[in-house]
Every structure is written in structure tokens, then in C-alpha cells.
C-alpha positions in Angstrom: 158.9 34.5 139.0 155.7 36.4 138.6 155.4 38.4 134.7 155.7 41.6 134.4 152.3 43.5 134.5 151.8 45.7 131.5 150.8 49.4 132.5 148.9 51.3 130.2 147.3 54.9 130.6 144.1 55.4 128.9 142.8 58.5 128.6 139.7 59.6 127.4 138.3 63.4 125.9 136.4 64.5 128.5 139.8 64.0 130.3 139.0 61.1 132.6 141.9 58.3 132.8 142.5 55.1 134.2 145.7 52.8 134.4 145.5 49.4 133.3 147.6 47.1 134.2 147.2 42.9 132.4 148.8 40.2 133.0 150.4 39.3 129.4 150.0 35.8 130.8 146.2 36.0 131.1 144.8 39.5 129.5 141.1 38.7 130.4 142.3 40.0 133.9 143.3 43.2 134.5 143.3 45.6 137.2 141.9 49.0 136.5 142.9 51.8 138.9 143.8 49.4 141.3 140.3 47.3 141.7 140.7 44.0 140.0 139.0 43.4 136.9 137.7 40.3 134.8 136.9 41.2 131.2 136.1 38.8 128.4 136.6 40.5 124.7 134.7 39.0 121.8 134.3 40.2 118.0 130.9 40.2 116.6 129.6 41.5 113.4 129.2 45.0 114.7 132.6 45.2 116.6 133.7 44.4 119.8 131.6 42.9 122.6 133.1 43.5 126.5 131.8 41.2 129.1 132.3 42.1 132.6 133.0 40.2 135.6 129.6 40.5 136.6 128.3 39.1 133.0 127.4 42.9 131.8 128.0 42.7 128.1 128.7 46.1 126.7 129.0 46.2 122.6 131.6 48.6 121.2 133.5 49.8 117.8 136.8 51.0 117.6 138.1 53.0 114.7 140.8 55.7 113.8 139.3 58.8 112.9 141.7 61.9 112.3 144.3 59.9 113.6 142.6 59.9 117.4 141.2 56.1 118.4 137.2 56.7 118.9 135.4 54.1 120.8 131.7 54.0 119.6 128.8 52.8 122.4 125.8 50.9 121.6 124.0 54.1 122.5 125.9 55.8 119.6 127.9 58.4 121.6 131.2 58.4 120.7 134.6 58.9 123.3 137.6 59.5 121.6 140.4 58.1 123.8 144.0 57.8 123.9 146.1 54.6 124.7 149.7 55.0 125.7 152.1 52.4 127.9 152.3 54.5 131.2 156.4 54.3 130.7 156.7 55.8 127.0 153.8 58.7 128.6 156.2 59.5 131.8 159.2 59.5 129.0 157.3 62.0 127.0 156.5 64.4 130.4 160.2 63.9 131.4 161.2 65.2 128.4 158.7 68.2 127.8 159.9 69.3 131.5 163.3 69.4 130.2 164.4 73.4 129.4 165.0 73.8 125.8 168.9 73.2 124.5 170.9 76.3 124.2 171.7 77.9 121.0 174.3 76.7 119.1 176.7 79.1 118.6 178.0 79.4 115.2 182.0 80.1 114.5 180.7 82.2 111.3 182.9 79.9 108.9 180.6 78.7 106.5 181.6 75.2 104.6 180.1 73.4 101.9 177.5 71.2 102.8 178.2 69.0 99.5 180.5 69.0 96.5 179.3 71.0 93.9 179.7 74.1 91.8 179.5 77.7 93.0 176.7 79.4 90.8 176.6 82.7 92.3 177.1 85.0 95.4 174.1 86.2 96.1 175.4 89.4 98.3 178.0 91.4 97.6 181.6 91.4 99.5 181.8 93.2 103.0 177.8 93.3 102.6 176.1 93.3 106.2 173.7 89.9 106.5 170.9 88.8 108.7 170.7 85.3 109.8 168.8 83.3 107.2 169.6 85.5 104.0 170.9 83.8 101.2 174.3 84.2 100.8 175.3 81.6 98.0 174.0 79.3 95.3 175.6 75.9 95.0 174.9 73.6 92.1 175.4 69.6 92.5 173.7 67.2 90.7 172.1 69.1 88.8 170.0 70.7 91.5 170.6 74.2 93.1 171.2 74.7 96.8 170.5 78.1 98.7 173.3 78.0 101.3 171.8 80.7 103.5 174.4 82.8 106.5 174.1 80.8 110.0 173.7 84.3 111.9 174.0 87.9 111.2 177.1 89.7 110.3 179.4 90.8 107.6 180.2 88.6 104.7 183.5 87.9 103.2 183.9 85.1 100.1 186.8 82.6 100.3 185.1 81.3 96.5 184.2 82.6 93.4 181.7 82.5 91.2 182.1 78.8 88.6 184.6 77.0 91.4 183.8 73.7 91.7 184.7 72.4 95.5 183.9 69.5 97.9 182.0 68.5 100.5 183.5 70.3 104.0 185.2 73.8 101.6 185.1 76.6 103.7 183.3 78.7 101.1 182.8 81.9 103.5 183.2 83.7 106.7 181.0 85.9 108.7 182.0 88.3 111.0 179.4 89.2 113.5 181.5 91.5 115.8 182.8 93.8 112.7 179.2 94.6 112.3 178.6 95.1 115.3 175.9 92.5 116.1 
């Protein structure tokens, strides 16, 4: 049973590509873009050295620089370039085709994310919110949490001010179509 080649896109800045694919079996050969390929890779003191089939040796240093692989030539220009298996880069174009998810719609009941202790209501009853105001301060562990109202409507408190409740409470409801909204 032959191995499975491994396929690899590289890309480079100036936007040309090439796909790669090695034998994991023997990676001195490759095919690149279909043409069959013989490469010999050596370190030296000043990087990497590529020999090609043909005996061209070609001197090079790789580094990260802003998180982007650069490949330096002997002649000093540098070529940032991107390496990718060709599977995980069609995964990633599947999935940026894909339409975004529709909105979640939310019931307008409001439960507490944690157990804790009800500091304060931040708005007052029957007062009309907008999606992302904050609508109470819970206290648990000692830290404060901003629960803030999952869309816009108008609020109504099912707790006070110093309860203490537990993880999954409803603590309020808001009613979008009373408002209008």
C-alpha cells in the first residue's frame, strides 16, 4: 500500500502558491505543482541550505516575524510566506463560505448566570431597556457581575435588592412586545 502523500499549500506575499505534496516515507522528494521534485535540506551556520535536483544550492533563513514565517535569500530580499496542509486551508474556505448563524432569539427571561448576591437593580421597574444596558449587579465571590438585558424591552424584577440566589434563578423578565420593539 503506497503512503499517503502529504499536501501542503504554500503561499507566498506577492501571492504566488504552489502545492507540495512529500512522501512522509522519503521527504527529499516531493512534487511541486505537479513536476517532480528532488530537494536535499541541510543546516549550516547561516540557516538552511536547499539543494536542487540539478545540484543548485540555494542558502536560506527562516524566522517568525510578526507572527508571519519570512524566508530570507542569500541576496537579502525577504518573502514572507505562508504554510498550511491544503485540507485544514479547504476547511477554513468551507467554512468562511458558510452564511453566518441566525440570531438567537432570546425568551426575555433572564437567569442567574452564578450563585451569588443581588447588589442592586440598576434600572428601575417597568423601565424601557436596550439590548446591552445593565440591568443588575450580582455579587459572588467577592467579585461583581454586570448582568446586562439580552435584547430590548421592558423590565420587570422577579428579585430584590440583598437576595442571595443560585446558579439558573430566574432573576428578571423582559418584555419586548409591551414596548413595542
Amino acid at each position: 500500500m503506497a503512503p499517503q502523500l502529504l499536501h501542503y499549500v504554500v503561499e507566498f506575499d506577492d501571492g504566488t502558491h504552489f502545492n507540495v505534496h512529500i512522501d512522509p516515507d522519503d521527504p527529499s522528494n516531493l512534487t511541486i505543482d505537479g513536476v517532480d521534485s528532488d530537494v536535499d535540506v541541510a543546516t549550516s551556520p547561516l540557516g538552511l541550505v536547499l539543494t536542487t535536483g540539478d545540484g543548485q544550492r540555494l542558502p536560506l533563513t527562516l524566522r517568525y516575524e510578526d507572527g508571519s514565517l519570512v524566508a530570507e535569500t542569500a541576496d537579502g530580499k525577504l518573502h514572507r510566506a505562508r504554510v498550511e496542509l491544503a485540507e485544514s486551508r479547504e476547511w477554513r474556505t468551507v467554512i468562511a463560505s458558510q452564511p453566518p448563524p441566525p440570531p438567537v432569539e432570546h425568551s426575555g427571561q433572564i437567569e442567574a448566570p452564578i450563585a451569588g448576591n443581588v447588589i442592586a437593580l440598576c434600572v428601575a421597574e417597568g423601565a424601557l431597556v436596550t439590548e446591552g444596558t445593565a440591568i443588575i449587579l450580582l455579587e459572588a465571590m467577592k467579585m461583581q457581575n454586570t448582568i446586562a438585558a439580552p435584547l430590548s424591552g421592558t423590565i420587570h424584577y422577579l428579585v430584590r435588592a440583598g437576595q442571595v440566589v443560585r446558579s439558573g434563578d430566574l432573576l428578571a423578565a423582559i418584555d419586548s412586545e409591551v414596548a413595542g420593539i
